[in-house]
N, CA, C, O and CB atoms as a CASP TS submission, in Angstrom:
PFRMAT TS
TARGET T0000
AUTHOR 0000-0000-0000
METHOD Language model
MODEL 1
PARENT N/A
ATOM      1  N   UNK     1      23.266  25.137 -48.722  1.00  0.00           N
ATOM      2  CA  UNK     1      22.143  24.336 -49.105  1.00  0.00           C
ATOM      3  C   UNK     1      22.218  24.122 -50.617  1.00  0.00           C
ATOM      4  O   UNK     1      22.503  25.013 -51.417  1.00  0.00           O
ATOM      5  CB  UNK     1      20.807  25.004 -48.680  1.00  0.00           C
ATOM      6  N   UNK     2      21.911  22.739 -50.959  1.00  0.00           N
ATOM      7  CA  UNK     2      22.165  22.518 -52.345  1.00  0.00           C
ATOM      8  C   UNK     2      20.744  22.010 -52.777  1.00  0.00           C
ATOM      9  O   UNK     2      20.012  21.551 -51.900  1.00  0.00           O
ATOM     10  CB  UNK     2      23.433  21.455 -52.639  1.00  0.00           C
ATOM     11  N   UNK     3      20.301  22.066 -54.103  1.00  0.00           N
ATOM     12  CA  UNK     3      19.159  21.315 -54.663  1.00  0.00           C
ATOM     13  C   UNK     3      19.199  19.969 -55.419  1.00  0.00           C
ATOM     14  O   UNK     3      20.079  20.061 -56.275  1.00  0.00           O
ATOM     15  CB  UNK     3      18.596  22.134 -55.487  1.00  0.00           C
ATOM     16  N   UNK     4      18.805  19.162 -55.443  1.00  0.00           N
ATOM     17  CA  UNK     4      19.282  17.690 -56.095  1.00  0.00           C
ATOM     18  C   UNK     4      18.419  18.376 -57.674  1.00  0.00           C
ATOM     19  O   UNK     4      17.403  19.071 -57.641  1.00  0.00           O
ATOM     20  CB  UNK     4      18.405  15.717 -55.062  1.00  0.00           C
ATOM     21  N   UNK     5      19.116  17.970 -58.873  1.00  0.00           N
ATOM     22  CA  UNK     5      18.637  18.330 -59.948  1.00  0.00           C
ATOM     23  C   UNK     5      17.306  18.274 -60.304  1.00  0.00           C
ATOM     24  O   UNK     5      16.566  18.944 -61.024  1.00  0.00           O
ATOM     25  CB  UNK     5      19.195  17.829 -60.662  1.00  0.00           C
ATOM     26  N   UNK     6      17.135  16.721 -59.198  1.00  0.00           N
ATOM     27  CA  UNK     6      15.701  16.783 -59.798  1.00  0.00           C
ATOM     28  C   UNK     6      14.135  17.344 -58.770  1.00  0.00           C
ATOM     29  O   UNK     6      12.922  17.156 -58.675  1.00  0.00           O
ATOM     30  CB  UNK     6      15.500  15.108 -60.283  1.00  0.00           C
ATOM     31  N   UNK     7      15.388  18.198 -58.125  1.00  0.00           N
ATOM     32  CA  UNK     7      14.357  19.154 -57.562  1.00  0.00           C
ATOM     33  C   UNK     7      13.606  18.420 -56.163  1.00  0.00           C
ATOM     34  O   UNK     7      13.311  19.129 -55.201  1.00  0.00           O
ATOM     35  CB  UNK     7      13.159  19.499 -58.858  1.00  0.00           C
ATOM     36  N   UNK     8      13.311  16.799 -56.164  1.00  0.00           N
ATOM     37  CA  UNK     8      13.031  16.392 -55.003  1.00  0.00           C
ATOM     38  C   UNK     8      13.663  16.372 -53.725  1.00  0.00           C
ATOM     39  O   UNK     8      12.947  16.290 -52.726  1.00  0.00           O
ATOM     40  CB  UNK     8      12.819  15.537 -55.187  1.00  0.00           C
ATOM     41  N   UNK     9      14.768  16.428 -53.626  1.00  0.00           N
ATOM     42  CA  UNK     9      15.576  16.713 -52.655  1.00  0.00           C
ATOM     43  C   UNK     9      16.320  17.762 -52.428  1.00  0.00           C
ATOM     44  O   UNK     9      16.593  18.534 -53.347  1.00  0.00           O
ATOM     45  CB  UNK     9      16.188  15.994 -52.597  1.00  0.00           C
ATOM     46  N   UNK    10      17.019  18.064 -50.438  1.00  0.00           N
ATOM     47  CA  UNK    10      17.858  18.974 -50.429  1.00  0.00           C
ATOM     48  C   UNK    10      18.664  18.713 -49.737  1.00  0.00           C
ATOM     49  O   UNK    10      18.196  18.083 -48.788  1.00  0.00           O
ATOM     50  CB  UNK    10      17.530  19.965 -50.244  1.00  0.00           C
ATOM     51  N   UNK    11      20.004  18.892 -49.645  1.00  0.00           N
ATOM     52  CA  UNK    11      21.272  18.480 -48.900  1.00  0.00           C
ATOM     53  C   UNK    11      21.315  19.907 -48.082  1.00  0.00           C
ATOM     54  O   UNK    11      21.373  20.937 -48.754  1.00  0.00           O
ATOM     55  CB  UNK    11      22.786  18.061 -49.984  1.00  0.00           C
ATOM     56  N   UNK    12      21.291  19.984 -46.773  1.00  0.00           N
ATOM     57  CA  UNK    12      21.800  21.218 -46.026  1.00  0.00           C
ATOM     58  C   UNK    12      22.933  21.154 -45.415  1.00  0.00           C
ATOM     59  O   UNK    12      23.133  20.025 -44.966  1.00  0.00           O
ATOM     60  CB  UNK    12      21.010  21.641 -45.098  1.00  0.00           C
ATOM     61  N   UNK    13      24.063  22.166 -45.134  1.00  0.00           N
ATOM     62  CA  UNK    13      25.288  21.988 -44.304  1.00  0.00           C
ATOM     63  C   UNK    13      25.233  23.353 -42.969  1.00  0.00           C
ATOM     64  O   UNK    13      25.467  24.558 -42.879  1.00  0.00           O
ATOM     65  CB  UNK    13      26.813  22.128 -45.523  1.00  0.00           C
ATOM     66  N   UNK    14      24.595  21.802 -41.797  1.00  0.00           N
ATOM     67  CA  UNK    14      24.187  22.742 -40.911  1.00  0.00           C
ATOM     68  C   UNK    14      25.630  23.484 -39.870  1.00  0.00           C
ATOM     69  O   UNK    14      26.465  24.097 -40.536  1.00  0.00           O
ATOM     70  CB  UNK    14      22.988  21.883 -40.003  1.00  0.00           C
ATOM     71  N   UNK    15      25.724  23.452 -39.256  1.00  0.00           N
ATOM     72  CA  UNK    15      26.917  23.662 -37.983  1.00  0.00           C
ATOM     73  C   UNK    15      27.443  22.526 -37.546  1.00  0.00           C
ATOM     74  O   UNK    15      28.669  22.452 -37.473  1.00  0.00           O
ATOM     75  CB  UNK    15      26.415  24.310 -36.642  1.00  0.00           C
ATOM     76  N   UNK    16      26.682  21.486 -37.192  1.00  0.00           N
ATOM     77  CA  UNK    16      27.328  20.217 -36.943  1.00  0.00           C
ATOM     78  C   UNK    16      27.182  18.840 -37.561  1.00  0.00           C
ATOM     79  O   UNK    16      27.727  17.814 -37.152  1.00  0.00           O
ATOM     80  CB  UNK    16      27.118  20.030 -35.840  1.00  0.00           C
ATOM     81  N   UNK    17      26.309  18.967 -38.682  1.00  0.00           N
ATOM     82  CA  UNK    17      25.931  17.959 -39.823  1.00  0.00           C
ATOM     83  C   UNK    17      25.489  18.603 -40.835  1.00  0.00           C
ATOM     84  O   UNK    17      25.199  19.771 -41.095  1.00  0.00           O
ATOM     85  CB  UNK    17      24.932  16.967 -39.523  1.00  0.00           C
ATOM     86  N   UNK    18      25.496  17.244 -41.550  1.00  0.00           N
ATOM     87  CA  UNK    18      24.863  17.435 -42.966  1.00  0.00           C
ATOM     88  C   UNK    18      23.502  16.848 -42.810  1.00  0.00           C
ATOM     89  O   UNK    18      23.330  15.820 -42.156  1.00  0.00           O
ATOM     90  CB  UNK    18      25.705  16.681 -44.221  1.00  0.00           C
ATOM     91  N   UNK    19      22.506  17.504 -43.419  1.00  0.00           N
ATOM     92  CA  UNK    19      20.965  17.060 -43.443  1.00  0.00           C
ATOM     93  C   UNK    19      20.481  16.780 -44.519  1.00  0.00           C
ATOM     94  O   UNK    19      20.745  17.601 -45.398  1.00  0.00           O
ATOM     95  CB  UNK    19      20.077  17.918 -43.000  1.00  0.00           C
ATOM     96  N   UNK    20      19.567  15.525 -44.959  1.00  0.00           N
ATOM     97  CA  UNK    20      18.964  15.796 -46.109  1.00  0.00           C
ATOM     98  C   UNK    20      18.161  15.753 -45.789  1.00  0.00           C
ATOM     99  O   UNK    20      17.979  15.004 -44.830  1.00  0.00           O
ATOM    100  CB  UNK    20      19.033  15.324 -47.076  1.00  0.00           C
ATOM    101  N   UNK    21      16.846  16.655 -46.429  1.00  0.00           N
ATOM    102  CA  UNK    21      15.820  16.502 -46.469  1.00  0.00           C
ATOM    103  C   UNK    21      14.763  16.286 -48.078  1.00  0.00           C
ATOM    104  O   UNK    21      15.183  16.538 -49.208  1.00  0.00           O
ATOM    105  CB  UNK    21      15.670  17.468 -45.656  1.00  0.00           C
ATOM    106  N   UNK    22      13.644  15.873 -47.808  1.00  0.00           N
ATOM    107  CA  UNK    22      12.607  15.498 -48.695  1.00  0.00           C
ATOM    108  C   UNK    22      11.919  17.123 -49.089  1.00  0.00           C
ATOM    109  O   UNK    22      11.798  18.152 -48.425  1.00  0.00           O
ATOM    110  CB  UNK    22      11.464  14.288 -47.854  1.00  0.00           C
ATOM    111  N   UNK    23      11.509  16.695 -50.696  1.00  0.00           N
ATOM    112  CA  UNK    23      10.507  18.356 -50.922  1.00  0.00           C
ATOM    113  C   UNK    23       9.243  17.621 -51.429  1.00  0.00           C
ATOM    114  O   UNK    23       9.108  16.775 -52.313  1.00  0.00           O
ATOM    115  CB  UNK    23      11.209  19.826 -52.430  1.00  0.00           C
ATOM    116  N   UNK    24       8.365  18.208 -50.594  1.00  0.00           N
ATOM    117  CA  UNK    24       7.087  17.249 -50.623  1.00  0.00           C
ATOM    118  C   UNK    24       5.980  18.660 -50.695  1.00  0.00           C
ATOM    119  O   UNK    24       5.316  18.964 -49.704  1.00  0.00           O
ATOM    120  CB  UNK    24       6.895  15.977 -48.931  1.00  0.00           C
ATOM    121  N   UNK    25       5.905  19.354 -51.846  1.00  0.00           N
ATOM    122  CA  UNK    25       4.856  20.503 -52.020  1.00  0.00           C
ATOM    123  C   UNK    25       5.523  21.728 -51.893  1.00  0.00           C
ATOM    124  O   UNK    25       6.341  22.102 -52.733  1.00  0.00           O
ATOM    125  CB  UNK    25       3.691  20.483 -50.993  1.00  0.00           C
ATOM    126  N   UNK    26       5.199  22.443 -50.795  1.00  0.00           N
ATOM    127  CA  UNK    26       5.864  23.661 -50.367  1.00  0.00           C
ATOM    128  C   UNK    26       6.515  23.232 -49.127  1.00  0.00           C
ATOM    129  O   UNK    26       6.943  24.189 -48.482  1.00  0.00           O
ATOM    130  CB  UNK    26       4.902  24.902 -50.165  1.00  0.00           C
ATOM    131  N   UNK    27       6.816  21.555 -48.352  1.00  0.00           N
ATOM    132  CA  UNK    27       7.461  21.890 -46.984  1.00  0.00           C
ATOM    133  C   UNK    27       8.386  21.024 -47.243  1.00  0.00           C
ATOM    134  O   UNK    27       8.132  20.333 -48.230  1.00  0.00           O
ATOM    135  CB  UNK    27       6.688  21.714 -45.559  1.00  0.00           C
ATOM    136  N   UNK    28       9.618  20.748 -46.587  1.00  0.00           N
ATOM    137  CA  UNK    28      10.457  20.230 -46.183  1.00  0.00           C
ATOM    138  C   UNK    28      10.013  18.570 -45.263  1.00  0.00           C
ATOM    139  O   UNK    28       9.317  18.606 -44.248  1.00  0.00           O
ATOM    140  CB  UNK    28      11.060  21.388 -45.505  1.00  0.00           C
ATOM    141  N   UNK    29      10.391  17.640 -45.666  1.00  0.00           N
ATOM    142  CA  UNK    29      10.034  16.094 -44.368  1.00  0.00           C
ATOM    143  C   UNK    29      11.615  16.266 -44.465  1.00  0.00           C
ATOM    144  O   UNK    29      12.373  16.769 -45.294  1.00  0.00           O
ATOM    145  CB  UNK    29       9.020  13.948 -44.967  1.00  0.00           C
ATOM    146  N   UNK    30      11.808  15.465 -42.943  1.00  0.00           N
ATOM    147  CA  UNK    30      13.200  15.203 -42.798  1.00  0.00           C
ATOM    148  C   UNK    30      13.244  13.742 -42.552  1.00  0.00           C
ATOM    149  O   UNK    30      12.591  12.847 -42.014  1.00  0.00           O
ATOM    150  CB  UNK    30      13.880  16.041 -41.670  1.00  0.00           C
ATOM    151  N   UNK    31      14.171  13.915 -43.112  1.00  0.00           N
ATOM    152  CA  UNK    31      14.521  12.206 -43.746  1.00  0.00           C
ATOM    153  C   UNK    31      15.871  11.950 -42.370  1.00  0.00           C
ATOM    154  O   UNK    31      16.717  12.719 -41.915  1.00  0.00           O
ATOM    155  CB  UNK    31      15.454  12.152 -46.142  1.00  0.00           C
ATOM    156  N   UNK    32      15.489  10.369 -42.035  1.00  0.00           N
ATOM    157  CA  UNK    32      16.582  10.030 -40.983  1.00  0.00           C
ATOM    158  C   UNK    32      17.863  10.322 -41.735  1.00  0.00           C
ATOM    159  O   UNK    32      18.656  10.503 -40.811  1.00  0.00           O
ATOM    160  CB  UNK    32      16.540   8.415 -40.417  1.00  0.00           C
ATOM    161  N   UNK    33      18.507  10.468 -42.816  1.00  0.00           N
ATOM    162  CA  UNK    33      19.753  10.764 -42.963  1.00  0.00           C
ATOM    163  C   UNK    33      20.780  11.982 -42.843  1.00  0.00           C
ATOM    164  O   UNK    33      20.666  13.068 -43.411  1.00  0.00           O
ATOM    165  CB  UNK    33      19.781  10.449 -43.818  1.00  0.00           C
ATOM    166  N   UNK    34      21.591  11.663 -42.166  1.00  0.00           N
ATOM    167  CA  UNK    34      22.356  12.554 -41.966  1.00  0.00           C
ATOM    168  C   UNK    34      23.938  12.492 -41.551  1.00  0.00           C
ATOM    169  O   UNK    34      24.224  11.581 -40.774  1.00  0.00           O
ATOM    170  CB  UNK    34      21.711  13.095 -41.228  1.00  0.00           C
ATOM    171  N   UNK    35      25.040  13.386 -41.994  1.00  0.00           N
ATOM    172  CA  UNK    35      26.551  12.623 -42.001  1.00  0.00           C
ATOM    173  C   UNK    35      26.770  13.471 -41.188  1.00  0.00           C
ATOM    174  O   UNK    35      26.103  14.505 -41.185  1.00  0.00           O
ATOM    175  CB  UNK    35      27.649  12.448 -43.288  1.00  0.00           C
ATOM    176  N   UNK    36      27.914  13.211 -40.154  1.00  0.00           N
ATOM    177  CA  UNK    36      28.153  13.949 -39.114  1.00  0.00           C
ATOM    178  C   UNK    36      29.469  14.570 -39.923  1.00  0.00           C
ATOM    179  O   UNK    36      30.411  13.801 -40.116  1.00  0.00           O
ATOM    180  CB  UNK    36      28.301  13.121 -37.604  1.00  0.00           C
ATOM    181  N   UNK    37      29.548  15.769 -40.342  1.00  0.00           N
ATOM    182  CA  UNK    37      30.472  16.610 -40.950  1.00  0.00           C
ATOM    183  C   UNK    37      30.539  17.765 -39.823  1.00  0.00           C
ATOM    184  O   UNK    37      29.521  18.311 -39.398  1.00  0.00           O
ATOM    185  CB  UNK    37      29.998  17.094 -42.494  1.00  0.00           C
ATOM    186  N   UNK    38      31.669  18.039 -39.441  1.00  0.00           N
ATOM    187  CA  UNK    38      31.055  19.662 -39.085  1.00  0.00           C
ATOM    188  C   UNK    38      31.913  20.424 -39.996  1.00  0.00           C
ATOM    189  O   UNK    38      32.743  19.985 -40.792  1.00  0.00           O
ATOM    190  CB  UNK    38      31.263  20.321 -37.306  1.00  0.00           C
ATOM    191  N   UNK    39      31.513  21.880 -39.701  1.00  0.00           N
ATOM    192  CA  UNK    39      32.356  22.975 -40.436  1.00  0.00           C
ATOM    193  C   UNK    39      32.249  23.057 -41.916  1.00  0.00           C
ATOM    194  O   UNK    39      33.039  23.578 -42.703  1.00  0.00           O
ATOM    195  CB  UNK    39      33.802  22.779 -40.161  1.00  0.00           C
ATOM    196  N   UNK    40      31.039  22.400 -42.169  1.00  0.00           N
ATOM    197  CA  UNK    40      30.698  21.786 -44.097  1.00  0.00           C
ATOM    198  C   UNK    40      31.062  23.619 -44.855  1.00  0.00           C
ATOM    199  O   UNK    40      30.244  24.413 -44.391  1.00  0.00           O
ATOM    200  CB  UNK    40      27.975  21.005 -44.548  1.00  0.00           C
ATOM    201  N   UNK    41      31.638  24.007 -45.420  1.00  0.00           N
ATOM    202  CA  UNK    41      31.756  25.730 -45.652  1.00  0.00           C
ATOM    203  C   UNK    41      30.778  25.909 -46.954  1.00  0.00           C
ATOM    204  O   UNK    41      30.011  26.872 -46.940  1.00  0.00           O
ATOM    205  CB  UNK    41      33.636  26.391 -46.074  1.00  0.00           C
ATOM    206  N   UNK    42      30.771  25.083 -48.002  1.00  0.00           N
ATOM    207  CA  UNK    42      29.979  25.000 -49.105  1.00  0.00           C
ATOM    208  C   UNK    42      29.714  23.795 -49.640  1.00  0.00           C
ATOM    209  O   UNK    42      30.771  23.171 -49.543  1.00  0.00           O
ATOM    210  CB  UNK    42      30.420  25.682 -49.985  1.00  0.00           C
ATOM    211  N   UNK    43      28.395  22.690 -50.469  1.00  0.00           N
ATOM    212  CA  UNK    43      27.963  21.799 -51.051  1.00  0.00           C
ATOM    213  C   UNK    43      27.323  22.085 -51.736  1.00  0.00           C
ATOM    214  O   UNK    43      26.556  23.048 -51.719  1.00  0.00           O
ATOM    215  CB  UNK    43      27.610  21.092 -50.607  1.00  0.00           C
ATOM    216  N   UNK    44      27.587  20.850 -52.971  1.00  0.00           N
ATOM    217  CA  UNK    44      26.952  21.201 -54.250  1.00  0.00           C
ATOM    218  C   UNK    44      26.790  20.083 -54.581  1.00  0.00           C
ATOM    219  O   UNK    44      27.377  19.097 -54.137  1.00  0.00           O
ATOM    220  CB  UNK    44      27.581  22.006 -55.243  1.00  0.00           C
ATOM    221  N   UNK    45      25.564  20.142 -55.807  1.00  0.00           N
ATOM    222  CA  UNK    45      25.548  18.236 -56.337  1.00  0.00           C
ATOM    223  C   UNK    45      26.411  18.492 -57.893  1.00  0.00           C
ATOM    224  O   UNK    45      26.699  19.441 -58.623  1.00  0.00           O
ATOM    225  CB  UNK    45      23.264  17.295 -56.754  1.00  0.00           C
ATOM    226  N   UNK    46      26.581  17.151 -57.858  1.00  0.00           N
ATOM    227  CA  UNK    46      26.656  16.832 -59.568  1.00  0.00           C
ATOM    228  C   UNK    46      26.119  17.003 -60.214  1.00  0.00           C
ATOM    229  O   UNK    46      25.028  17.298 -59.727  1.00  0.00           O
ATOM    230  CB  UNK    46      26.698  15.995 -60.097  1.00  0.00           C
ATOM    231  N   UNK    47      26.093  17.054 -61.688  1.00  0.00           N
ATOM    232  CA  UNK    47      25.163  17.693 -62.746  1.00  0.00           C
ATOM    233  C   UNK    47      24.165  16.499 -62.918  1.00  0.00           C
ATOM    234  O   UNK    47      23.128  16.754 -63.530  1.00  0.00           O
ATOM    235  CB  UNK    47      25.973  18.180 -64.271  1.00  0.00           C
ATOM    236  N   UNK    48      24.356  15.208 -62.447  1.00  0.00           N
ATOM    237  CA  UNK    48      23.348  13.967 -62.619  1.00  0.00           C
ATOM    238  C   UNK    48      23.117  13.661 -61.387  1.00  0.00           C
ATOM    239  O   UNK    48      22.475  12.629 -61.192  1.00  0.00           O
ATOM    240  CB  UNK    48      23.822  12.679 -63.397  1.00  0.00           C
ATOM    241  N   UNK    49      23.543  14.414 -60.286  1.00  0.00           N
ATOM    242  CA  UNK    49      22.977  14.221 -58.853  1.00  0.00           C
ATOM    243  C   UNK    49      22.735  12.995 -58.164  1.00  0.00           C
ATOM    244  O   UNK    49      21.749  12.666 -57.505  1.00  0.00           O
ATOM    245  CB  UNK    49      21.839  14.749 -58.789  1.00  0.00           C
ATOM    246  N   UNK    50      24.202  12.117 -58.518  1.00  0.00           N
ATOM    247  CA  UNK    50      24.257  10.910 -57.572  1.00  0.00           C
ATOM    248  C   UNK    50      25.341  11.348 -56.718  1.00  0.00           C
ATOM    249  O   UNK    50      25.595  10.859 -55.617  1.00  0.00           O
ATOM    250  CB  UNK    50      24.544   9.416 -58.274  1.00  0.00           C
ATOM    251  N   UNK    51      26.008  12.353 -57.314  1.00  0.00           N
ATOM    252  CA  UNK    51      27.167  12.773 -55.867  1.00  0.00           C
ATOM    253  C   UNK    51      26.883  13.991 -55.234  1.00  0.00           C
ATOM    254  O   UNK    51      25.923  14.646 -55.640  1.00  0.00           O
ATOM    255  CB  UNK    51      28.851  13.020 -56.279  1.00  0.00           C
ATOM    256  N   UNK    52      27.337  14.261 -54.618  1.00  0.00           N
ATOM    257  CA  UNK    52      27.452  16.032 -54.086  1.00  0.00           C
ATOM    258  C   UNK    52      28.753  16.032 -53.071  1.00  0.00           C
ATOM    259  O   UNK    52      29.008  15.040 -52.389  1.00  0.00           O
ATOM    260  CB  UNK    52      25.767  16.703 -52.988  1.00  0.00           C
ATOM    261  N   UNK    53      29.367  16.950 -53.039  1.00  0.00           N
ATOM    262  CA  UNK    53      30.714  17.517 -52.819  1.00  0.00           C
ATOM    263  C   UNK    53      30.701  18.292 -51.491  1.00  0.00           C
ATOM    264  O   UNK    53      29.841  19.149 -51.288  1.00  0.00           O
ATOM    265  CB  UNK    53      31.146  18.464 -54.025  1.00  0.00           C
ATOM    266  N   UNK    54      31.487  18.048 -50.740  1.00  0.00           N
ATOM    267  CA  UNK    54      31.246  19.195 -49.504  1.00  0.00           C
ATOM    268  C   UNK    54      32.653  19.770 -49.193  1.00  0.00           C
ATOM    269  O   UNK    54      33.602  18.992 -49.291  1.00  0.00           O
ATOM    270  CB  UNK    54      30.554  18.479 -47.949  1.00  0.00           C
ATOM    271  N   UNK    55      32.846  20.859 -48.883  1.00  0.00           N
ATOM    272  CA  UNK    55      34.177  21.609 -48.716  1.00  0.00           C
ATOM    273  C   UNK    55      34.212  22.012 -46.795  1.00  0.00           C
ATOM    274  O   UNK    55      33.582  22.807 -46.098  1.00  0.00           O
ATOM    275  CB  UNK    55      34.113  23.304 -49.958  1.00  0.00           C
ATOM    276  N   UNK    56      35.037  21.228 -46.580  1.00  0.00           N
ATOM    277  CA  UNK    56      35.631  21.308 -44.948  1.00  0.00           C
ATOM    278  C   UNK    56      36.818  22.025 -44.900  1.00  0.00           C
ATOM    279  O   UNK    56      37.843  22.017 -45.583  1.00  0.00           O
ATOM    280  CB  UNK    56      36.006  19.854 -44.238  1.00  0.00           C
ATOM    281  N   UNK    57      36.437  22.647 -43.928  1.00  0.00           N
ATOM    282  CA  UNK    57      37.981  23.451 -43.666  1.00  0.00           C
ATOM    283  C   UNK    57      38.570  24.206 -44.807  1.00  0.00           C
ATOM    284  O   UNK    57      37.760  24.984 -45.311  1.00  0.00           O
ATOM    285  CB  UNK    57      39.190  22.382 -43.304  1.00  0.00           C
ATOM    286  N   UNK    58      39.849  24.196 -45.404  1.00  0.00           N
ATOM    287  CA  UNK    58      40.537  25.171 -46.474  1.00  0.00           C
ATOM    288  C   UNK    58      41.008  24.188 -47.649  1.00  0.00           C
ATOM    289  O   UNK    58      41.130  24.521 -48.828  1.00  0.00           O
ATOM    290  CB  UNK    58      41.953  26.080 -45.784  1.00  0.00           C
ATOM    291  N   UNK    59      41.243  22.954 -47.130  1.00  0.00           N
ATOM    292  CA  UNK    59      41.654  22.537 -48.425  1.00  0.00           C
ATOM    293  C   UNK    59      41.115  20.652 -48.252  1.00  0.00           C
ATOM    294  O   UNK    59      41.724  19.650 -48.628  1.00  0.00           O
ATOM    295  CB  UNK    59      43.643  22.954 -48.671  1.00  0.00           C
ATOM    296  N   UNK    60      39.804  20.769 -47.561  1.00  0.00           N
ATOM    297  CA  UNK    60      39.653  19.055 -47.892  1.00  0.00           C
ATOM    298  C   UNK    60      37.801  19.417 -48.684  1.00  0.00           C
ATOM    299  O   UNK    60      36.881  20.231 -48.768  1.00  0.00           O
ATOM    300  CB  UNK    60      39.709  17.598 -45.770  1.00  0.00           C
ATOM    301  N   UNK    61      38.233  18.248 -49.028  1.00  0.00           N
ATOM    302  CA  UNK    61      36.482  18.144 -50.205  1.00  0.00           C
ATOM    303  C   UNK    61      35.928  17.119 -50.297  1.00  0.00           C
ATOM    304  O   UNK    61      36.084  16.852 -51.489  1.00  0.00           O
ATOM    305  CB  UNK    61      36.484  18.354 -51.836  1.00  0.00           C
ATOM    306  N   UNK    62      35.340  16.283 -49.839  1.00  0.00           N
ATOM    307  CA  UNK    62      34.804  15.136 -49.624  1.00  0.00           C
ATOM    308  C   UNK    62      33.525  15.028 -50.257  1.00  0.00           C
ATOM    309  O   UNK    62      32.487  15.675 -50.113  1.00  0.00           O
ATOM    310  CB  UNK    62      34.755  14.899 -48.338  1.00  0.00           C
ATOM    311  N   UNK    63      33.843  14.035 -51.013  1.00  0.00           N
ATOM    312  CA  UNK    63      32.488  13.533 -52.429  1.00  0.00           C
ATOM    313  C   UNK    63      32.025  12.430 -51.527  1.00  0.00           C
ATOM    314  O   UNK    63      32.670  11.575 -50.920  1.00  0.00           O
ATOM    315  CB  UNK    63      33.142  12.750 -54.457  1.00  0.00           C
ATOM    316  N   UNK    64      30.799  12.660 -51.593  1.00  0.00           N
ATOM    317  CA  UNK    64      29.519  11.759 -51.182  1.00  0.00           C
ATOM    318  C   UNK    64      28.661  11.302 -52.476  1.00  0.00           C
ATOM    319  O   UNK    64      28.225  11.973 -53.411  1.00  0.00           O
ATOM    320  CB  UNK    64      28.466  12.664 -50.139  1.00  0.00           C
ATOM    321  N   UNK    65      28.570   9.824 -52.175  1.00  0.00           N
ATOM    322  CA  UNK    65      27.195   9.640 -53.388  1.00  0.00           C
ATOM    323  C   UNK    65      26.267   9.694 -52.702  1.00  0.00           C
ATOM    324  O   UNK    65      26.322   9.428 -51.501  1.00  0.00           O
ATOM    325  CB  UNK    65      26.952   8.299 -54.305  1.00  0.00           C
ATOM    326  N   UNK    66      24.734  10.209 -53.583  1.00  0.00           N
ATOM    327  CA  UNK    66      23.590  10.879 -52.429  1.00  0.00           C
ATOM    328  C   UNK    66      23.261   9.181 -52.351  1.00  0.00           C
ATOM    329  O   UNK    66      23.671   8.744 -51.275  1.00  0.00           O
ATOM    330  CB  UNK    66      21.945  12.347 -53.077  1.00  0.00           C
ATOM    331  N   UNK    67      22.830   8.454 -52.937  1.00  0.00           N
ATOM    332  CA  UNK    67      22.039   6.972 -52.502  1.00  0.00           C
ATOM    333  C   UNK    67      22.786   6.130 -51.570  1.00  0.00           C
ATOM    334  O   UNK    67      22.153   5.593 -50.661  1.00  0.00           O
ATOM    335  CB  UNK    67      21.778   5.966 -53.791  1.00  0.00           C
ATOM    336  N   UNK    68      23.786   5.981 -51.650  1.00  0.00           N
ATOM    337  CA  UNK    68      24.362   5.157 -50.386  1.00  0.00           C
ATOM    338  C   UNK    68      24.908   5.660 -49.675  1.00  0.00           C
ATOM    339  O   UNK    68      25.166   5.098 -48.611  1.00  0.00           O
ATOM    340  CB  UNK    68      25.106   4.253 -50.482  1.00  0.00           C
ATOM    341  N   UNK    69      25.332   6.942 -49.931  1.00  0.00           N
ATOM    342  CA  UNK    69      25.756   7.815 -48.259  1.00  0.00           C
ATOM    343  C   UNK    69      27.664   7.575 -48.457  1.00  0.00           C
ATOM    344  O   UNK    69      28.290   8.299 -47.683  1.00  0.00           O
ATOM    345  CB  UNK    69      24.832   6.531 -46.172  1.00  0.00           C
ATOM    346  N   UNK    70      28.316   6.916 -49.129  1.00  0.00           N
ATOM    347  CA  UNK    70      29.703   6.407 -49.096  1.00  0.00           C
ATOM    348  C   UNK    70      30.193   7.826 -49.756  1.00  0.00           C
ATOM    349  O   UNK    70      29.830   8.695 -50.549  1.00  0.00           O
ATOM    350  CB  UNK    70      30.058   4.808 -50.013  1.00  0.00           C
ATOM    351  N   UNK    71      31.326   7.439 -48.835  1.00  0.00           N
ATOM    352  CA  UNK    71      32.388   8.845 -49.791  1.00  0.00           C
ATOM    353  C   UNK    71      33.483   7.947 -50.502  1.00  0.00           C
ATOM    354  O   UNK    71      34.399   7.543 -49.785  1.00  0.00           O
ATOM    355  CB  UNK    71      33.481  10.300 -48.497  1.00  0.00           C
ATOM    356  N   UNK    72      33.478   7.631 -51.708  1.00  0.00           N
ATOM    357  CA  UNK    72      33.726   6.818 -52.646  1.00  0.00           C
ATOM    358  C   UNK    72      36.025   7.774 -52.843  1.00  0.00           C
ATOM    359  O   UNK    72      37.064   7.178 -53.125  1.00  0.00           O
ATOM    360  CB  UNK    72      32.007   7.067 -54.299  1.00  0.00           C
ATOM    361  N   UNK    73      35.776   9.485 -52.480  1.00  0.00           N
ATOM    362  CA  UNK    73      36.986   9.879 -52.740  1.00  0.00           C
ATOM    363  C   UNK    73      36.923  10.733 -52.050  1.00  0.00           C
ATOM    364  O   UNK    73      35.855  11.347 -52.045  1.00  0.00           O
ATOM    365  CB  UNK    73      37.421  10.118 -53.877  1.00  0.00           C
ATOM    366  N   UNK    74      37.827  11.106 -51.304  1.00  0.00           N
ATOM    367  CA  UNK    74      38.693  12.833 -50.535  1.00  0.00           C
ATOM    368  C   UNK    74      39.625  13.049 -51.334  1.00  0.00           C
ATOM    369  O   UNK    74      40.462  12.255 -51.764  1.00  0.00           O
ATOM    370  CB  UNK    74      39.582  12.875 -48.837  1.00  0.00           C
ATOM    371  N   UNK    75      39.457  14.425 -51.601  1.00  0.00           N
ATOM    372  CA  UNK    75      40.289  15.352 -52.000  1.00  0.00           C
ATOM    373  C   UNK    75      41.626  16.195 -51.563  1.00  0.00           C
ATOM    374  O   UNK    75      42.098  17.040 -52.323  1.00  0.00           O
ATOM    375  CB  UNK    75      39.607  15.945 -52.149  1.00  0.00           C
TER
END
């Protein structure tokens, strides 16, 4: 689970997707988006939190930008 810098959002890496959800007080809304990743092992955002990074398997890494959902590069 990662935090978007600016604290409104959260990227989760469940078992068979990726989830984002909304931070709206103390609860979680879930937002229709979601990338069908499985096996996500660790994610993190960027320090300006338009990308975040997800690590599959042992050696692939797939950059996502959070606003349009595109993976712009694999690693």
């Amino acid at each position: 689970m990662a935090f978007h810098p600016s604290g409104f959002h959260v990227v989760c890496a469940l078992i068979d997707k990726i989830a984002i959800y909304n931070v709206m007080g103390q609860e979680f809304s879930a937002s229709s988006r979601t990338l069908q990743i499985k096996g996500c092992r660790e994610i993190k955002f960027s320090n300006g939190g338009h990308y975040f990074a997800c690590a599959v398997g042992l050696n692939a890494i797939y950059v996502y930008n959070f606003y349009t959902e595109e993976c712009p590069s694999y690693f």
